[in-house]
C-alpha positions in Angstrom: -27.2 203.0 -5.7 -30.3 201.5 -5.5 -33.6 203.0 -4.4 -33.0 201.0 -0.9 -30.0 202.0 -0.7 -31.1 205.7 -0.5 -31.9 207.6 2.5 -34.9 209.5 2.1 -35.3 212.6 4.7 -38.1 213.0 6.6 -39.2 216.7 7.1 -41.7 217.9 10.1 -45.4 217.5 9.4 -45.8 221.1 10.0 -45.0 222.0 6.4 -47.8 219.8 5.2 -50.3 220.5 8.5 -50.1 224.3 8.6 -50.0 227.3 6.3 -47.6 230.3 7.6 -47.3 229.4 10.9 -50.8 228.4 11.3 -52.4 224.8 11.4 -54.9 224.0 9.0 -55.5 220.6 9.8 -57.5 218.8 12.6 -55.6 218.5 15.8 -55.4 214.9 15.4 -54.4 214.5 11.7 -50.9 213.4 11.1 -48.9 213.5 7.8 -45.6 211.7 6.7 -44.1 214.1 4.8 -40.6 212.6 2.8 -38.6 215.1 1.4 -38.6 213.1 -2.2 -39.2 209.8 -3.4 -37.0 207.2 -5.2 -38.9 206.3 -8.5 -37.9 203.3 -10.5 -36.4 204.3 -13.6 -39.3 202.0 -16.0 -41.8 204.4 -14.7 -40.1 207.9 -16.0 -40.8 209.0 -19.7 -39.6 212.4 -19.4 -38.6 215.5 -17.3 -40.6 219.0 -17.0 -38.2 221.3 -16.8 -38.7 225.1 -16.8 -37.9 225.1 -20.5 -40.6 222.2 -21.2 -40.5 218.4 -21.2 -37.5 216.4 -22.2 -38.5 212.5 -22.9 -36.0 210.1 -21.9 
């Protein structure tokens, strides 16, 4: 698939606008908040992993 091609989710802008429960940010702010992005492969030189960075 291409990146297009991919469906990204959209999660609720509570999990960027509040902290347990509790909003942190003004009443009016608003925040898009995907649950990843697609990222061209030219752009990636490597992967941090737990067990360090692997290059591709």
């Amino acid at each position: 698939k291409t990146g297009e091609e991919i469906r990204i989710e959209e999660r609720n802008e509570d999990e960027v606008l509040c902290i347990k429960g509790r909003r942190v940010a003004p009443m009016s702010a608003k925040a898009f908040n995907p649950a990843f992005d697609v990222t061209p492969k030219n752009y990636v030189t490597g992967y941090i992993t737990e067990k360090g960075v692997l290059r591709s």
